[in-house]
C-alpha positions as CSV (number, residue, x, y, z in Angstrom):
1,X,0.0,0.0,0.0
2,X,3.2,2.4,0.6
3,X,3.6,2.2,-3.3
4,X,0.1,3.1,-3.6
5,X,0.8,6.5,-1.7
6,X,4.1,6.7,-3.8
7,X,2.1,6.2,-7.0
8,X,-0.6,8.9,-5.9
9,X,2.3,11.3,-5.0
10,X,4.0,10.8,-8.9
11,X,0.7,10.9,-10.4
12,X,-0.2,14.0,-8.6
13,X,2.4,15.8,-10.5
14,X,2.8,14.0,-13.6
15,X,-0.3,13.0,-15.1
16,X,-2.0,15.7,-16.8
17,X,-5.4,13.9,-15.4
18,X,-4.8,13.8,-12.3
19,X,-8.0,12.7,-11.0
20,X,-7.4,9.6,-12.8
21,X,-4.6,9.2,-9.8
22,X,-6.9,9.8,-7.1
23,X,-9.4,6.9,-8.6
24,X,-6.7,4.4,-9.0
25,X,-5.6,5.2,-5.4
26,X,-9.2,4.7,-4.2
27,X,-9.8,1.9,-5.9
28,X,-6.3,-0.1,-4.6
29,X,-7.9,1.5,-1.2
30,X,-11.0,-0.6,-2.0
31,X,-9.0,-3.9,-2.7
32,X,-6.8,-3.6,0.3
33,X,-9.2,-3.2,2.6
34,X,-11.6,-6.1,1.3
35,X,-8.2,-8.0,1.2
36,X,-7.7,-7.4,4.9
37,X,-11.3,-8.5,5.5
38,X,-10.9,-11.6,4.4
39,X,-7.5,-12.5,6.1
40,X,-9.3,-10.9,9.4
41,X,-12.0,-13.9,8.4
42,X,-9.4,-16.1,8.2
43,X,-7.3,-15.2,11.6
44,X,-4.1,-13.7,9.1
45,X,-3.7,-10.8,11.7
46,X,-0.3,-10.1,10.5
47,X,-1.7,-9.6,6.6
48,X,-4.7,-8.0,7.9
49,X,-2.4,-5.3,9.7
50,X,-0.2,-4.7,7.2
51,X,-2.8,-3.8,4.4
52,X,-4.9,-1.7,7.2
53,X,-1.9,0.4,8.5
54,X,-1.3,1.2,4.4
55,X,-4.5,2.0,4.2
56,X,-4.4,4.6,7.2
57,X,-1.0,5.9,5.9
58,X,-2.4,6.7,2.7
59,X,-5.6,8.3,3.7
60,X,-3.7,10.1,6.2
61,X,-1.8,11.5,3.2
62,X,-5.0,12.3,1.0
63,X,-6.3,13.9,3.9
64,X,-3.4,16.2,4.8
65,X,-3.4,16.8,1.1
66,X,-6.9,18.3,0.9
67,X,-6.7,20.1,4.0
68,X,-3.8,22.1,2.5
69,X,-5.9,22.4,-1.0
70,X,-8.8,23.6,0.4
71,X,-9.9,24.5,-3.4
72,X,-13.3,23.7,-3.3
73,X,-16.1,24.3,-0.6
74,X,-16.6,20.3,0.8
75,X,-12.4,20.4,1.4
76,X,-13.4,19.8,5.0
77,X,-16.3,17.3,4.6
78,X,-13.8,15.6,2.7
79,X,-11.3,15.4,5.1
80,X,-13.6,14.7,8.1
81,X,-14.8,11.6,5.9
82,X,-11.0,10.4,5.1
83,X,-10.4,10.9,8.8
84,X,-13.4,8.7,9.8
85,X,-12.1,5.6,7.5
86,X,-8.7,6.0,8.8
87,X,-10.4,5.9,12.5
88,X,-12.6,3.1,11.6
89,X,-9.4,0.5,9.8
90,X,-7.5,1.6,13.2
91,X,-10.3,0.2,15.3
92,X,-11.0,-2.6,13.2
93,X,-7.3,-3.7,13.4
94,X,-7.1,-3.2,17.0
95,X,-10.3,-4.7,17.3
96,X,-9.8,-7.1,14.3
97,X,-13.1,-6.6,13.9
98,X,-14.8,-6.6,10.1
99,X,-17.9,-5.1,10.8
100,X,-16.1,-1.7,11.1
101,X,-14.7,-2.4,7.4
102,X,-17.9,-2.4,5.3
103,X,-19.1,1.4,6.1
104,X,-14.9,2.1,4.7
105,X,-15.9,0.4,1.9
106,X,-19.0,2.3,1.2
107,X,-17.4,5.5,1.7
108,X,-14.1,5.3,-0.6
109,X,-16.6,3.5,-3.1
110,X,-18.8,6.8,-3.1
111,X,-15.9,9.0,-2.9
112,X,-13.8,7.1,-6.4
113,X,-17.4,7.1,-8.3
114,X,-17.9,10.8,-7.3
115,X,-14.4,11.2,-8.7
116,X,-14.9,9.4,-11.7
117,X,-18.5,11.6,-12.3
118,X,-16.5,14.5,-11.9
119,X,-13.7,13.5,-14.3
120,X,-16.2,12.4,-16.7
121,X,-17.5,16.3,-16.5
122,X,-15.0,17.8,-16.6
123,X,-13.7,16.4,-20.0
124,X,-16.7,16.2,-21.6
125,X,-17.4,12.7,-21.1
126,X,-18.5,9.5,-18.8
127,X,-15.5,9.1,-16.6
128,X,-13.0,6.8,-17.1
């Protein structure tokens, strides 16, 4: 998950698209935490920490990020929401507890398809 924050970082500069970044980091956000669900299932704490404290590192990152930004008036709904799904994996992995995973997954789902809309209008288009 660190090289998904590195990737984010590269992207952020490089790509002319960068919102194409921020879905591809969302979307490995996704994956790691559903594959840290399923070794919680399956008693792999050690694989289950490692993706969730990844996770939590790279929200932290998306969240400092857009409270610096600050470019558009739900900056701090959007970092209060980041802030609650890096709370939530830091309880489930204490707790090792699943249930708190699902509402993550729900948010960074709605957060990489309200990207993706917004992409989509902003070029002209559906999104990537």
């Amino acid at each position: 998950m660190r090289r998904a924050e590195d990737l984010y970082k590269t992207y952020a500069r490089e790509v002319p698209r960068a919102e194409n970044a921020v879905v591809a980091v969302y979307d490995q956000l996704v994956q790691s935490v559903l594959i840290a669900h399923r070794a919680i299932e399956s008693k792999s704490f050690e694989e289950a920490h490692k993706h969730l404290v990844a996770c939590q590192d790279v929200l932290g990152a998306l969240a400092e990020s857009q409270a610096q930004d600050r470019q558009f008036a739900g900056s701090q709904s959007l970092v209060s929401l980041l802030l609650y799904c890096r709370q939530e994996l830091m309880e489930a992995n204490v707790q090792k507890d699943v249930q708190r995973l699902a509402p993550v997954v729900t948010v960074l789902t709605t957060l990489r398809d309200a990207f993706l809309e917004a992409s989509g209008q902003l070029h002209g288009g559906e999104g990537q």
